[in-house]
C-alpha positions in Angstrom: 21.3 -11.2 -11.9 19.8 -14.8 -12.0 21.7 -17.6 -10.6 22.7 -19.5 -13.8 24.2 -16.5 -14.7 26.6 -15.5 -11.6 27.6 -19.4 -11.5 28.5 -18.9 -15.3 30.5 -15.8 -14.6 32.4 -17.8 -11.8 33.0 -20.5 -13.3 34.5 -19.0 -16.2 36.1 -16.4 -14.2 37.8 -19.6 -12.4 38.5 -21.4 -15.8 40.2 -18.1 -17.2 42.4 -18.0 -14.3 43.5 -21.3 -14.7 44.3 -20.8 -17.9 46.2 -17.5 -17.7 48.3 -19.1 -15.8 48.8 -22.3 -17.2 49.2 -20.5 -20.5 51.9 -18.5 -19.1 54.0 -21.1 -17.4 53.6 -22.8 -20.8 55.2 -20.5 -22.4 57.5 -19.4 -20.6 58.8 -23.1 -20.1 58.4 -23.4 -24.3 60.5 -19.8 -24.5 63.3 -21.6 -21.6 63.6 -24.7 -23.4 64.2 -22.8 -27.2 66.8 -20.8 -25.2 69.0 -23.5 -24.1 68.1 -25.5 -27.0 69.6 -22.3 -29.4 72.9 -22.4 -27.1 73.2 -25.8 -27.4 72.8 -25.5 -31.3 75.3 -22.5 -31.3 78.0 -24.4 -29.1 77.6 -27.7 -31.7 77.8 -25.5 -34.4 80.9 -23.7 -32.7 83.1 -27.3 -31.9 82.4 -28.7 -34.9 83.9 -25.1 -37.3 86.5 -25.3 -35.0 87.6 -28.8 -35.9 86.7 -28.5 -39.7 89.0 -25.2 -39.8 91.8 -26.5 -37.5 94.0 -28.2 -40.8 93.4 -24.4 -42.3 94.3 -22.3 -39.5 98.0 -22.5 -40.3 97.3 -19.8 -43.2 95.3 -17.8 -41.8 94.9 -16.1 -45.5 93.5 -19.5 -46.8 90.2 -18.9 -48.2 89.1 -22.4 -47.6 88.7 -20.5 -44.1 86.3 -17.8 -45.4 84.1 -20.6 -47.8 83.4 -22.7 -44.7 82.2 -19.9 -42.0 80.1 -18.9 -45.4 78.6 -21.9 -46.3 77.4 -22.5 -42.9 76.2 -18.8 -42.2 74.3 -18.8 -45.3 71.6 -21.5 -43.6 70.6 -18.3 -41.9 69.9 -20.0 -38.8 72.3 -18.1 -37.5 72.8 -14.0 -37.0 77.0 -13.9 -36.4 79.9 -15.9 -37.5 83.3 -14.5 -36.1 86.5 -16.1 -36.4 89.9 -14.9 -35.1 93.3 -15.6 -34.7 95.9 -16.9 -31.7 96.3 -12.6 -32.1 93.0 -11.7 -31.5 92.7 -10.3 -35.0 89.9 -11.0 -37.4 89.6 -13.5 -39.8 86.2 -14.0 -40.9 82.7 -11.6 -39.0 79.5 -12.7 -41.1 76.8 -10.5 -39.7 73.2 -11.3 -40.7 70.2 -9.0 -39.5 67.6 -10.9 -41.2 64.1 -11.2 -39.0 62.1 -14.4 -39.6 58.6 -13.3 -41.0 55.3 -14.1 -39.2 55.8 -13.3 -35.8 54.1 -9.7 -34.4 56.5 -7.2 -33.0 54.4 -6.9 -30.0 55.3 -10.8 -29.2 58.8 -9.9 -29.2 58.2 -6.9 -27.2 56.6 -9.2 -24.2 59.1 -12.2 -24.4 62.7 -10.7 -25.1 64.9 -14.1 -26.2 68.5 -13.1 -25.6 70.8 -14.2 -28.8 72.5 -18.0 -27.7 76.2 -17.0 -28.2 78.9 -19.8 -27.9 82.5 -20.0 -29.2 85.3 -22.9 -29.7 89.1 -22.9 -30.2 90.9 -23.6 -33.1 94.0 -25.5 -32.5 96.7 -26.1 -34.8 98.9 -29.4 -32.9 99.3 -28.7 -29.5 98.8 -24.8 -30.5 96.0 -22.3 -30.0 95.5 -21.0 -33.8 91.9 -18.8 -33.3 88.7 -18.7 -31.6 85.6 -19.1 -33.4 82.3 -17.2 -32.0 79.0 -18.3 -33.4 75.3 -16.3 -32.2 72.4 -18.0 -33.5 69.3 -16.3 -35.0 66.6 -15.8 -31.9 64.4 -15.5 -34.9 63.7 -19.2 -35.3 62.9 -19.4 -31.8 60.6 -16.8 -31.8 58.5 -18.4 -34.4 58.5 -21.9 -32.8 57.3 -19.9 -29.7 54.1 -18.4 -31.3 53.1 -21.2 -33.3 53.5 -23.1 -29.7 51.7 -20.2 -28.0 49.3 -19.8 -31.2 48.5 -23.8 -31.2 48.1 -23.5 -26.9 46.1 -20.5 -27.1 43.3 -22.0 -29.5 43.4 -25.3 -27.9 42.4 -23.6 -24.8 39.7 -21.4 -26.4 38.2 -24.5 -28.1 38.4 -25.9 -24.9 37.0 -23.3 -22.7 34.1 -22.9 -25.4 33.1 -26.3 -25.1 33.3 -26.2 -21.6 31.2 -23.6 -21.3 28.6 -25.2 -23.8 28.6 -28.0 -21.2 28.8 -25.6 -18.3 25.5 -23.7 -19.7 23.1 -27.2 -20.8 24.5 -28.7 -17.0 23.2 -25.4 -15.1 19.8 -25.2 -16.7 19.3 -29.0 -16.4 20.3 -28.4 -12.4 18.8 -24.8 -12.0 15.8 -25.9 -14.2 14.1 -26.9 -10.8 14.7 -23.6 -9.2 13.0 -21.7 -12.1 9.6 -24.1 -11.0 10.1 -23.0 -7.3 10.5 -19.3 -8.4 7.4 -19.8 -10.6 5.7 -21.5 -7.7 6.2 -18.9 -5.1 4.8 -16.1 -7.5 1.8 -18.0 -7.9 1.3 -18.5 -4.2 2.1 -14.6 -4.2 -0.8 -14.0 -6.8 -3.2 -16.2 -4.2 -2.8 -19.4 -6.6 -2.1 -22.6 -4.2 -0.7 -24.7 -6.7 2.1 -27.4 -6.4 5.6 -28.8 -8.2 4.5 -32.4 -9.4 7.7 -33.3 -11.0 10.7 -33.1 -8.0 14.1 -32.4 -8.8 16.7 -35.2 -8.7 19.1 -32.7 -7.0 18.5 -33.8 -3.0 19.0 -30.1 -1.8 16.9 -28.6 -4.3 14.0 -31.9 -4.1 13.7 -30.9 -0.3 13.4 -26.9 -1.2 10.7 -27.7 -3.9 8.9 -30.3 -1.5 9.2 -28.1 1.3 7.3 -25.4 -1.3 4.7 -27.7 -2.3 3.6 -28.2 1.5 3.8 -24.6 2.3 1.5 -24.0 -0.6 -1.3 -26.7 0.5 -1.2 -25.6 3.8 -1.5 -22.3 2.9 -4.5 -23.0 0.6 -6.6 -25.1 3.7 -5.8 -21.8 5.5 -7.2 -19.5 3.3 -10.0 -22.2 2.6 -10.7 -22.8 6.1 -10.5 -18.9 6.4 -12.9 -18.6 3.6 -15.2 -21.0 4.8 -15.4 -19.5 8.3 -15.8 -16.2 6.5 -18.9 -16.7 4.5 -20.3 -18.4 7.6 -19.8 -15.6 9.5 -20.7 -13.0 7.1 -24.1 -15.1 6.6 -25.0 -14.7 10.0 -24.1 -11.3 10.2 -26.9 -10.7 7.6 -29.9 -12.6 8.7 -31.8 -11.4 11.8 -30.7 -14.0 14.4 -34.3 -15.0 15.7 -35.8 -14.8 12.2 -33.5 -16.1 9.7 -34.4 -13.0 7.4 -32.3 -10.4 6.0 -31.7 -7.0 8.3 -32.3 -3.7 6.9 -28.1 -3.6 6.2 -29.0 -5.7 3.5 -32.2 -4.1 2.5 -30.3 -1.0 1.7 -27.5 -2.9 0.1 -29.8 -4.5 -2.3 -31.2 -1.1 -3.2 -28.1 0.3 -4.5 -28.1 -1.8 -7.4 -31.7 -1.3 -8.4 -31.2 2.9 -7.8 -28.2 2.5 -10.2 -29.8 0.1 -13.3 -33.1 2.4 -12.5 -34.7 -1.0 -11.7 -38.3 -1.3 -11.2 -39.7 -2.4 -7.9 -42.4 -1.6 -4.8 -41.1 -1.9 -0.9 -43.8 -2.9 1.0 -43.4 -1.7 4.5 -44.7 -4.0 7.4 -45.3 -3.5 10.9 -46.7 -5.6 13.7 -49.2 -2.7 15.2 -50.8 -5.1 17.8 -47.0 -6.5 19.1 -47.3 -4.2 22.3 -50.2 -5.6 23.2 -49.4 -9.0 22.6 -46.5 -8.5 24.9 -48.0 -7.4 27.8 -50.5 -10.9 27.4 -47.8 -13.6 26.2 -44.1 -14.3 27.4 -41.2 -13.5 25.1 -41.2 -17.1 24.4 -44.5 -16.9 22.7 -43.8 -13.7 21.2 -40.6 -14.8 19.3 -42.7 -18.0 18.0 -45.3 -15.2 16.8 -42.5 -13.3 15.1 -41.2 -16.8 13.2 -44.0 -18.1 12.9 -44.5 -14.4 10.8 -41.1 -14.5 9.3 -42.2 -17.8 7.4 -45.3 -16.8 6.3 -43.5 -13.9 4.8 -40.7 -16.3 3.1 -43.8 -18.5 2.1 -45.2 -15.7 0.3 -42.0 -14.7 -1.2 -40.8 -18.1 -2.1 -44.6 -18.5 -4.1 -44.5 -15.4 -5.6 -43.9 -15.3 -9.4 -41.5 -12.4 -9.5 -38.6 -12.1 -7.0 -40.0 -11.1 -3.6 -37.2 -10.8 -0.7 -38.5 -10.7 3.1 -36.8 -8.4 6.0 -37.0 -8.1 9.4 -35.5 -4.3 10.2 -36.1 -4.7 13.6 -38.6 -5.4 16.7 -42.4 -5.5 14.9 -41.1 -3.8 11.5 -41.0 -6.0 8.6 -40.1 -5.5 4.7 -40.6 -7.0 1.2 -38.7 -5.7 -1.8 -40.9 -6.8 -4.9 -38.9 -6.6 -7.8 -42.2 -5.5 -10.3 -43.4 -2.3 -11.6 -46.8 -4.0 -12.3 -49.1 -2.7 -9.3 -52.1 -5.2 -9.9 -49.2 -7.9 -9.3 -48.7 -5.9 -6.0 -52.0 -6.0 -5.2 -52.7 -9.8 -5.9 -49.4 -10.6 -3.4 -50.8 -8.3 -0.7 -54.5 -9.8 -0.9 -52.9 -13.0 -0.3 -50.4 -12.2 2.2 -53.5 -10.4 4.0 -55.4 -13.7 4.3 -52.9 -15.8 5.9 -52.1 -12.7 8.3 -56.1 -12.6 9.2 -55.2 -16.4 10.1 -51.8 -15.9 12.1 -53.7 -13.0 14.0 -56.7 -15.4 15.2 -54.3 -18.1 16.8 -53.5 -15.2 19.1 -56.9 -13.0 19.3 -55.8 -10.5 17.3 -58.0 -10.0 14.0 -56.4 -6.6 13.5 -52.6 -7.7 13.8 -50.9 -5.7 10.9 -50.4 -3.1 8.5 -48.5 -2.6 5.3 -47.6 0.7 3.4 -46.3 -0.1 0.0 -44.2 2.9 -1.5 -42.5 2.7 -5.5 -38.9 2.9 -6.3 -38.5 6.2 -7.6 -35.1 5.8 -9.7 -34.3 9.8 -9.3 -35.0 9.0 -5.1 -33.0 7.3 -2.6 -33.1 4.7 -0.4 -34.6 7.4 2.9 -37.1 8.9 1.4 -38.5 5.5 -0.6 -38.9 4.1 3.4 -40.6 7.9 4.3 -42.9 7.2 1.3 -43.5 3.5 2.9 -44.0 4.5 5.9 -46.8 7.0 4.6 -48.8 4.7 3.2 -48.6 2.4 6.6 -50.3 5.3 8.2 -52.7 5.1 5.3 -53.3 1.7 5.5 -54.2 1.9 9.7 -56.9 3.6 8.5 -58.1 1.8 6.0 -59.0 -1.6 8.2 -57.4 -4.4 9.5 -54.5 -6.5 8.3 -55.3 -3.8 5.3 -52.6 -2.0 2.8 -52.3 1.3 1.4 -50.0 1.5 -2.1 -49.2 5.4 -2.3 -49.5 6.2 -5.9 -45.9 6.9 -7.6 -44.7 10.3 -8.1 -44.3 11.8 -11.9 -41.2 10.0 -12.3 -41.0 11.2 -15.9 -41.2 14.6 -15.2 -38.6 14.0 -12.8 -36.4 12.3 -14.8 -36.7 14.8 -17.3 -36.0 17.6 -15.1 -32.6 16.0 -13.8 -31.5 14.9 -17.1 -31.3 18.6 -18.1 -29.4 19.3 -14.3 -27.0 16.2 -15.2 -26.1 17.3 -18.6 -25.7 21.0 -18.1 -23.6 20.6 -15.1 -21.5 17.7 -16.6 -20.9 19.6 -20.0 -19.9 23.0 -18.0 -17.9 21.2 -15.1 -20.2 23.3 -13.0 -19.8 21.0 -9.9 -17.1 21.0 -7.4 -15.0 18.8 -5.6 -14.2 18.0 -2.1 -12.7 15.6 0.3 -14.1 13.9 2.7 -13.8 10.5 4.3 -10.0 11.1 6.1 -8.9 7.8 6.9 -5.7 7.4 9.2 -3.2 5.0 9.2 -3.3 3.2 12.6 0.2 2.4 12.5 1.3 6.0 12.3 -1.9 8.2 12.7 -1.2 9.9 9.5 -3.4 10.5 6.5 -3.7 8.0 4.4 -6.4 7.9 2.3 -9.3 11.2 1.3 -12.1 10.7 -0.6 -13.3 12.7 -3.5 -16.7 13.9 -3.6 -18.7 16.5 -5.4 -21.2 19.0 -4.4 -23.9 20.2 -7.3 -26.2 22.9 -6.9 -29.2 23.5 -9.0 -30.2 27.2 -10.6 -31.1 28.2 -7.7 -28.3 27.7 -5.9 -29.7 24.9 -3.7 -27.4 21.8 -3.3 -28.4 18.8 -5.1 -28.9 15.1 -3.6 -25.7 13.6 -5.1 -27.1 9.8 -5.1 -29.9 10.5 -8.0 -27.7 12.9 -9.7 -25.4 9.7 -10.0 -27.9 7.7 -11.0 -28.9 9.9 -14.0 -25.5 10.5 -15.1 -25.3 6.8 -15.1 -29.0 6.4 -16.9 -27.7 8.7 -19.8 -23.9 8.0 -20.4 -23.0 11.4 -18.8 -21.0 9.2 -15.8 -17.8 8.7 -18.0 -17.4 12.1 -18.6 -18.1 12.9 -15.2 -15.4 10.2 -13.9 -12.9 12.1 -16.5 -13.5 15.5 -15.3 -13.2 14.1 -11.8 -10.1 12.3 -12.1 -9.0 15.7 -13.7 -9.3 18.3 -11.1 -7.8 15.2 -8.7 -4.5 15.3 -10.4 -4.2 18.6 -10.8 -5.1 19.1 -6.9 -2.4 16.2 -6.3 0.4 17.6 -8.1 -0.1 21.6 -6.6 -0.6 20.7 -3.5 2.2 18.1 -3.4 0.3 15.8 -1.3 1.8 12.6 0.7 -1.5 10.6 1.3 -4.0 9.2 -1.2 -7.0 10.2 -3.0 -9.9 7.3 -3.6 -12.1 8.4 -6.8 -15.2 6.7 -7.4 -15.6 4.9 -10.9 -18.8 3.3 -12.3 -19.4 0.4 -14.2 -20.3 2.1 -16.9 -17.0 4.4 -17.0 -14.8 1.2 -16.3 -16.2 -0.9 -19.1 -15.8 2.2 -21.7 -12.7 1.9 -24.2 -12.1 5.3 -24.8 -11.5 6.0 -21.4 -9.1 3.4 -20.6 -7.1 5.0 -23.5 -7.4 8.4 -21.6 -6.8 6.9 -18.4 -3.5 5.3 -19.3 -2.5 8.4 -21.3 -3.0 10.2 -18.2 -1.2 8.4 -16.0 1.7 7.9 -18.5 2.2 11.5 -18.4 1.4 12.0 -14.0 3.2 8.9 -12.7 3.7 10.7 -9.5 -0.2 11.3 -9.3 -0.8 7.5 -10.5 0.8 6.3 -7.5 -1.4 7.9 -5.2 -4.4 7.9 -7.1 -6.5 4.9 -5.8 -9.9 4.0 -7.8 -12.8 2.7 -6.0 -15.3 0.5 -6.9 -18.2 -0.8 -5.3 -18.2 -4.3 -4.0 -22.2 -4.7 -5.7 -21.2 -3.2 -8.9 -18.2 -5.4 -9.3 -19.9 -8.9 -8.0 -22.1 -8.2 -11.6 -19.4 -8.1 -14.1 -16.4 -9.5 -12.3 -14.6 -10.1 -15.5 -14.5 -6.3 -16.6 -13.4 -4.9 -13.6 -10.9 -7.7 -13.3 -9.1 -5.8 -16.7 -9.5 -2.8 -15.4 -7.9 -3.6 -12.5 -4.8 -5.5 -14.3 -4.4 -2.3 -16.4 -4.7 0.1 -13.8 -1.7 -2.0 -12.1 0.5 -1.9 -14.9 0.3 1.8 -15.2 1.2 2.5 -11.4 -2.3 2.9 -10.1 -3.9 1.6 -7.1 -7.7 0.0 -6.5 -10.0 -0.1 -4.1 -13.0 -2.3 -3.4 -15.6 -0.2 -1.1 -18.5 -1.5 1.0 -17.2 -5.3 1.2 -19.0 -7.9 3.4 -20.0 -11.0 1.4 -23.2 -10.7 0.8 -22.2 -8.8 -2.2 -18.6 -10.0 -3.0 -16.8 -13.2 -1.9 -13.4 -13.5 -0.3 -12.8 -16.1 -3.8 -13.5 -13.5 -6.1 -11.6 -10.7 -4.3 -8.4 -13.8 -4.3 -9.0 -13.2 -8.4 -9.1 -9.6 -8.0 -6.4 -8.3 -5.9 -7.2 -5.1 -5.4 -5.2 -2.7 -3.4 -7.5 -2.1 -0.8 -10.9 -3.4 0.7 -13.1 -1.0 2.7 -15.5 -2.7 4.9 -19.1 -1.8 4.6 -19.7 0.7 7.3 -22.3 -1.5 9.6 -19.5 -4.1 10.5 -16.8 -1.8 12.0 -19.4 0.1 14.0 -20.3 -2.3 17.0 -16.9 -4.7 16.4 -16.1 -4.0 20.4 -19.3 -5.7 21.6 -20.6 -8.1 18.6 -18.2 -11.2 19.0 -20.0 -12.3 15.3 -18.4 -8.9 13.9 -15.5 -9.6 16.0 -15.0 -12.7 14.2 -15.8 -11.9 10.9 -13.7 -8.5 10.8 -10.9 -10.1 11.5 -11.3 -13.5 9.6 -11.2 -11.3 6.7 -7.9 -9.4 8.0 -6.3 -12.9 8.3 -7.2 -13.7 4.4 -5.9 -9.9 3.4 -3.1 -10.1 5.0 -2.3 -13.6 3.3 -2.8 -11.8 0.0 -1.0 -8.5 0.9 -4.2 -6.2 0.9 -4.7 -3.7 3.5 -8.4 -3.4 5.3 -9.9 0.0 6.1 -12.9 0.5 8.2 -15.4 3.7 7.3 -16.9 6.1 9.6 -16.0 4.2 12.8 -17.9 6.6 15.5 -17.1 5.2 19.5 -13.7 5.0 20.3 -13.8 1.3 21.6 -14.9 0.2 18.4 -11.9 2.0 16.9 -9.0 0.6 18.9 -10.3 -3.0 18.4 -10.2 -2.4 14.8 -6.4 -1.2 14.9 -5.6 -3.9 17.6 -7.1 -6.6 15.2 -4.0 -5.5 12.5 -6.2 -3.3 10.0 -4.3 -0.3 7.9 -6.2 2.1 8.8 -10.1 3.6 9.8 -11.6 7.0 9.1 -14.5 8.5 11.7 
């Protein structure tokens, strides 16, 4: 109950108090005063009979005696008239049981009046000659005490209506502020540092809402200091530290997206051959200004190039460049080039033969293992070939391929002939219980063999089998939620493709209409790459899956792919770190920093942080020491 409305209740609660019992004193001092006011009127009207009748009362038979009780009875203000003699014996009794119209019964029930009797004595000379008794009509009285209770009663009403008109505009005018500082700490809730410009004029509430306004910028410098330090960090985590290139980590990472949209591209595979030699015959000074002085020809080369070249140092003497082309005379012309300047690097230090480069295709049905086998086949090629020479291995029948794992996608997909299981247990490091499985599926081909999951995504993807494959997923999920009545979560993978489709967000939220128990422990995951290219969609889809109970997850997060901003717009349930930066945590003070620079900014924004398939046990208990949910190993 808001707080307009308890102050209301009390308020009126207090007023109707008030005037319960104020009305009833009212009343009851109105009914007190008609009381004596009817005996008073009685006892007039008894003296002043007596006296008229006094000259009668020496024949008691007179009927001048009869018309004068009569003509004042019949006024009907009054409900008995008796008259009797020095004997005690009657004269005159007018009785009158007449009830005054327009007062309720039930009013008469809750105030009894008692009749105002009074009587006089009739004296003749010096001689007692009757008694004259007069009762007045409580009648009158009652109706003079419900017009007076009728008039006080709607007085008060008007009143307390009014009152409470002016009660209601005066509490939103004062509580109007608190609504702003309700609003306020929901936005700083929802990761939005924003601030009250207009103060209230209340002092109490002025200091709550300025008090507010401070606590919000401080928290934004936080999480923009936070941020800051963040992408820093995460910057440095990705580039080899002698080098300034990308590491393989990132290699791999930029691979996913071009295995997924079936991109076309050639990995060229470089290796310093002659780099034990040199070492025996330089100092490691002079070899790590040979290896920069290599790492900028190889950004030269990239940065000249006309279609979008990215150098890699993997480690020690191995190089990389992804060459985003399926055009192998364009290949060919960057090698030749980068071959020249090599031949030139290699004679400042006596080495005419200095390196060798195997150049493999991205085959879109492959994977990221064995397109680096196939790379580091033609390097072996190319050593034969000559110096500072390169061998490009000619591409596989990709068509055929593709052809031949459309028809695997689309039979299994249409049968459900794949199965599902759960890998991936992540524990909770406050408890040690389960908290999180992963579903995965197994596919085997005709023969029975099991199928590489990775290209089998990628052609379910290719040829819009994927949403149907999400669905029937999702399906046996819920089902293997609700029997086995399970406590922990279950994270299902969900691609782009299957989150931007319409149809099944109607299913989805049908679904989970009909299974809230299995929506609340039902968490989607979505990789950090795939939702860095469409930030908007998932965005929705996140918001919707929300509303309907579900929880999400954003898998494989270091920045490279997805900034600590965009997740702020997000808010997803759960970020998974990508699985390089929880492995070494205990003895990289870089990863140290950066794991839990982006525990700090979660925890600001109520997210938990997992770690994946953490193997040493060091790494592990610095991970649950720096505050994170939860691990799997």
């Amino acid at each position: 109950m808001s707080l307009s409305k308890q102050l209301l209740i009390l308020i009126s609660a207090l007023f109707l108090m008030i005037f319960s019992v104020n009305f009833a004193l009212s009343v009851g001092n109105i009914k007190d005063y008609l009381e004596g006011e009817s005996k008073s009127h009685a006892q007039d009207t008894a003296t002043s009979l007596g006296l008229s009748l006094s000259p009668y009362m020496t024949n008691p038979d007179d009927q001048v005696i009869q018309s004068m009780a009569s003509a004042i009875f019949d006024m009907g203000y009054y409900k008995e008239i008796r008259i009797v003699d020095a004997e005690n014996r009657e004269l005159v009794e007018l009785i009158s049981e007449k009830r005054v119209e327009g007062v309720p019964d039930w009013f008469i029930d809750r105030l009894p009046m008692t009749s105002a009797t009074a009587e006089a004595e009739i004296s003749t000379g010096w001689n007692l000659a009757g008694v004259v008794y007069v009762t007045v009509n409580p009648g009158f009285a009652y109706l003079k005490l419900y017009e007076q209770a009728k008039s006080a009663f709607y007085y008060s009403l008007a009143a307390f209506l009014v009152s409470i008109s002016l009660l209601v505009f005066v509490l939103r005018m004062t509580l109007a502020p608190l609504n702003k500082i309700d609003w306020l700490a929901h936005r700083i809730s929802e990761g939005h540092y924003e601030t009250i410009h207009a103060l209230p004029w209340t002092r109490e509430v002025r200091n709550v809402a300025a008090s507010m306004n401070t606590m919000s910028q401080k928290i934004k410098t936080a999480i923009a200091s936070l941020q800051t330090k963040l992408d820093r960090m995460g910057a440095s985590l990705l580039r080899d530290d002698l080098t300034g290139l990308y590491k393989k980590s990132v290699f791999e990472t930029d691979l996913k997206p071009l295995f997924a949209e079936h991109g076309d591209a050639h990995v060229a595979l470089i290796r310093l051959d002659s780099l034990s030699e040199l070492v025996k015959e330089h100092d490691s000074a002079a070899i790590d200004d040979l290896l920069s002085r290599f790492a900028k020809l190889l950004q030269h080369t990239a940065d000249s190039a006309a279609h979008p070249v990215k150098p890699y140092r993997f480690y020690g003497a191995e190089f990389a460049l992804l060459i985003e082309t399926a055009d192998q005379g364009i290949v060919e012309d960057l090698l030749r080039s980068l071959a020249v300047d090599i031949a030139q690097l290699g004679e400042q230090y006596r080495k005419p033969d200095l390196v060798h480069i195997g150049v493999a295709r991205l085959n879109p049905v492959g994977s990221a293992e064995s397109l680096l086998e196939a790379a580091h086949e033609a390097h072996e090629q190319a050593q034969l070939i000559g110096a500072n020479s390169y061998f490009i291995r000619a591409g596989d029948n990709i068509a055929r391929d593709i052809t031949a794992w459309k028809s695997l996608v689309f039979d299994c997909v249409d049968r459900c002939d794949y199965s599902v299981w759960y890998i991936g247990q992540t524990a909770a490091f406050a408890t040690g219980a389960l908290l999180m499985e992963e579903a995965f599926i197994q596919v085997h081909d005709r023969h029975g063999e099991l199928v590489a999951i990775g290209p089998f995504i990628s052609i379910a993807e290719k040829f819009a089998k994927i949403v149907d494959l999400d669905r029937g997923i999702i399906e046996q999920v819920v089902h293997h939620i609700r029997d086995g009545h399970l406590a922990h979560s279950i994270a299902v993978n969900l691609s782009t493709r299957t989150v931007r489709n319409g149809e099944f967000r109607r299913w989805l939220e049908i679904l989970l209409k009909q299974s809230p128990i299995a929506a609340k422990q039902l968490v989607f995951s979505l990789s950090a790459y795939a939702v860095a290219k469409d930030v908007e969609a998932y965005r929705d889809f996140i918001a919707d899956v929300h509303s309907l109970g579900g929880r999400v997850m954003i898998k494989r997060f270091e920045t490279q792919s997805l900034s600590a901003e965009t997740v702020k717009r997000l808010r997803p349930d759960f970020i998974r770190l990508a699985r390089d930066l929880g492995n070494g945590v205990c003895d990289s003070a870089q990863k140290h920093v950066f794991v839990q620079t982006v525990q700090d900014i979660a925890a600001l924004m109520d997210i938990a942080v997992l770690a994946e398939n953490v193997q040493s046990e060091a790494d592990y208990q610095t991970l649950k020491a720096m505050g994170l949910a939860g691990a799997s190993r």
